[in-house]
N, C-alpha and C positions, 0 to 999 in steps of 0.2 A: 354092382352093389353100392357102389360110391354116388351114384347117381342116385339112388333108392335113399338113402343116409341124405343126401341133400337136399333133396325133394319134402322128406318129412322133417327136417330142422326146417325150412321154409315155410312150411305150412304151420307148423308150431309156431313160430316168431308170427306169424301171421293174423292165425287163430286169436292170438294171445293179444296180438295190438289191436285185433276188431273188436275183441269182448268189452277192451275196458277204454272206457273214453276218460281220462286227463284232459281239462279244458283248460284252465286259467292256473297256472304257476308264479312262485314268487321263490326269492331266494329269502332265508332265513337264516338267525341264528338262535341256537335253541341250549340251554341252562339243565343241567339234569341235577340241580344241587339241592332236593329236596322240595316237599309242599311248599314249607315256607322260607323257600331259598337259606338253608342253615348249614347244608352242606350233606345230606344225607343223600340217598337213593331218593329218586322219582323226578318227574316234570316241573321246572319250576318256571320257567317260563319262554317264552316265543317270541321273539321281535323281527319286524323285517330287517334285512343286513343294509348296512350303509349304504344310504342311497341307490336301493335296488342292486347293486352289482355282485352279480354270483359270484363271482371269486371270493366277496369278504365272508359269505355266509358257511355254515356247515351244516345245510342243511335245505331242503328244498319242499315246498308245501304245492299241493297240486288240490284243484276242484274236482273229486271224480265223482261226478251226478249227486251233490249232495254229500258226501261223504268227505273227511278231511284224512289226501295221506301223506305222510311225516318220512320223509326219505333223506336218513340220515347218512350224512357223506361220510363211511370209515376212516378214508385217508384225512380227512382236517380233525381227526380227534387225538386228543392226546390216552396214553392206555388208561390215567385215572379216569378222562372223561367219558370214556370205553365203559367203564368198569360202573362208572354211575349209572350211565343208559341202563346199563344188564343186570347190575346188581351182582353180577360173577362176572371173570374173565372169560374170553371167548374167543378161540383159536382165529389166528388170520386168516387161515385155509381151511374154511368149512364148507362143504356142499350145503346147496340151497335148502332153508328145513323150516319151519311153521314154527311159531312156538306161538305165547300169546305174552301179552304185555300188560302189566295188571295197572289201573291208577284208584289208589282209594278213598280219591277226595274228588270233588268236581272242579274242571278248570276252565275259566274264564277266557275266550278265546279275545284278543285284542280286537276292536272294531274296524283300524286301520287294514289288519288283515281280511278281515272281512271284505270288505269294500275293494281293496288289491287282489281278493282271486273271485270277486262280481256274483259273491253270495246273496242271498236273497235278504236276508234280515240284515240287521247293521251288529246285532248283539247275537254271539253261539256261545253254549259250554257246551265242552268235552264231557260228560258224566263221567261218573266212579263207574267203573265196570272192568272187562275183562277185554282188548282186542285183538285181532288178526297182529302176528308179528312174524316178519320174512327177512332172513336172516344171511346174507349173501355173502362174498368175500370186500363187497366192495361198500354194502350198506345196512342197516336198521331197516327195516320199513315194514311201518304201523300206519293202519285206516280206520281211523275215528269213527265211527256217528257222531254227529252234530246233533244237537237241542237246542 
């Protein structure tokens, strides 16, 4: 049976890293203190972290085919910084769950980023809309469309 349990966690880990191709990653630091950075709920802004080095960043940005995802590191956050992301607090120990992540302004994505994960244009926004939000014990992670 233990052999059966191993065999299908393998193939899931597996399945799961052939479907989705991550190309080009960068570390970031990412602002949740409102549209117009004033202190409230929502994105306010994206910068690559100090001279590329993931350690400074809380936050990691990946090219997956076109699509921009936001893999927010839980452990560099502090719980208000928690709390901006979500808008509610949210248990350390959650099993893996969907939710969505609403922005209802458009956000301008910096060009430098562009260019650091070998997008195609030099200029994206993020639209106002609704996305994909996966909710782990370890991270945020939201997947844009790009405009």
């Amino acid at each position: 049976m233990k052999i059966i349990n191993f065999l299908f966690l393998f193939y899931s880990f597996f399945a799961f890293s052939q479907g989705e191709k991550l190309t080009d990653s960068i570390s970031v630091v990412t602002s949740f203190n409102g549209r117009h950075c004033d202190g409230k709920h929502g994105l306010c802004d994206i910068t690559i972290s100090e001279e590329g080095k993931k350690e400074s960043g809380n936050a990691s940005l990946y090219n997956n085919n076109g699509k921009l995802k936001l893999v927010i590191h839980r452990n560099k956050l502090s719980n208000t910084e928690e709390y901006k992301v979500m808008g509610k607090r949210i248990s350390k120990f959650v099993q893996e769950k969907e939710s969505i992540y609403t922005i209802d302004y458009d956000f301008e994505l910096d060009s430098n980023i562009s260019n650091r994960l070998k997008l195609k244009n030099k200029t994206y926004t993020i639209l106002r809309g609704r996305y994909p939000l996966i909710i782990t014990n370890d991270a945020f992670i939201i997947t844009f469309k790009l405009e």
